[in-house]
N, C-alpha and C positions, 0 to 999 in steps of 0.2 A: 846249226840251224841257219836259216838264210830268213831275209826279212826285203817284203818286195811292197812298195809305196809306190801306185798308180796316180795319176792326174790327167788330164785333158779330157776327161768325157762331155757328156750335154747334149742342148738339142741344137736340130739345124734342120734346115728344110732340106729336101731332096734337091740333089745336084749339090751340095754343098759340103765344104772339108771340114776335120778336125784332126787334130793329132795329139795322139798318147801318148804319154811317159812314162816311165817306171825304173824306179831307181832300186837296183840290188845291194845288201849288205850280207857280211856275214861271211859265213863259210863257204865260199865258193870257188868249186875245184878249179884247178886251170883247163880241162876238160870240159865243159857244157857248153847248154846254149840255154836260149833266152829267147822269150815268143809270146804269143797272143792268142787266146780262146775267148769263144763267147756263147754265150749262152740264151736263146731267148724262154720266154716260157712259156713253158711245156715241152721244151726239146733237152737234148743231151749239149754236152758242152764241147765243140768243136774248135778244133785248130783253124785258127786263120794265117796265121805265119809263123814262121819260125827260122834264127837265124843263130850259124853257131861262131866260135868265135873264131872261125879263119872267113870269118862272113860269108859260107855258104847261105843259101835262103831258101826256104820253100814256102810255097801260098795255097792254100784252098783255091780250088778252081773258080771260084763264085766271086774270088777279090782278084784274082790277077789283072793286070792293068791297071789298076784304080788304088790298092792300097801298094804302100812299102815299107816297108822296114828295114831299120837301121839300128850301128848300138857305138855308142863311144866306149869303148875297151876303159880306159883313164878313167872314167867317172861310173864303169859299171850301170850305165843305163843305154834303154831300147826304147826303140819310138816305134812308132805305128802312125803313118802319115794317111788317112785315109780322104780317097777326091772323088768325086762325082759317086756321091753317098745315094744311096736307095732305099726305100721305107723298110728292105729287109733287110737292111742290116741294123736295124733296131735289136739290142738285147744289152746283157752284160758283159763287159769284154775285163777277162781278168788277164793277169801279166804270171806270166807262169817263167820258174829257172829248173833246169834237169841239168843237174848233176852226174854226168859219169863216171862207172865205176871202172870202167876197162874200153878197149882200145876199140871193139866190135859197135860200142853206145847200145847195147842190148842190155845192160844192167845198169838201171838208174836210180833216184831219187827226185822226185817234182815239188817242187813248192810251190806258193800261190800266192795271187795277191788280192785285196780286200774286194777286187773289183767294181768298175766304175760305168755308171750308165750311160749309153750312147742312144740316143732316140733320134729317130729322123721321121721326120713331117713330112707329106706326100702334097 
């Protein structure tokens, strides 16, 4: 099992930063990565970054430029630096680890974290 503890969510007005943490324990391959989803509601829960651990990265089209993501290998955590915020990106952004089980990252395992709210003010 993996055990994944978020921090830095809240509110902020529009135009304004916050940044995420999320600390990994547990059983975690030397194969994965580590990333960020969020959820507002009434929609499905989408990928906003994700970074694996030779620090490739990928972003949703809707954050490039404005968030990033980062992970200290040594302490098993990821961040999500997000800047010049917009009222859509209001939701819940959970801290998610995939596990893989082979070389092609087609067979996995996801876990999740308790996720934490991010609101932005207009």
């Amino acid at each position: 099992q993996v055990q994944l503890v978020e921090s830095g969510g809240g509110l902020v007005q529009a135009g304004g930063s916050l940044r995420l943490s999320c600390v990994a324990s547990g059983n975690i391959f030397r194969r994965h990565a580590m990333g960020w989803y969020r959820q507002a509601p009434g929609k499905q829960r989408d990928l906003v970054a994700r970074i694996d651990t030779d620090s490739t990265t990928n972003y949703a089209d809707s954050v490039k430029g404005r968030f990033t993501i980062s992970r200290d290998n040594a302490k098993n955590t990821v961040y999500l630096q997000m800047n010049s915020l917009k009222p859509d990106d209001t939701a819940v952004y959970y801290c998610n680890l995939r596990n893989y089980y082979n070389n092609l990252r087609n067979y996995y395992n996801d876990y999740w974290g308790q996720g934490t709210q991010v609101t932005i003010s207009s």
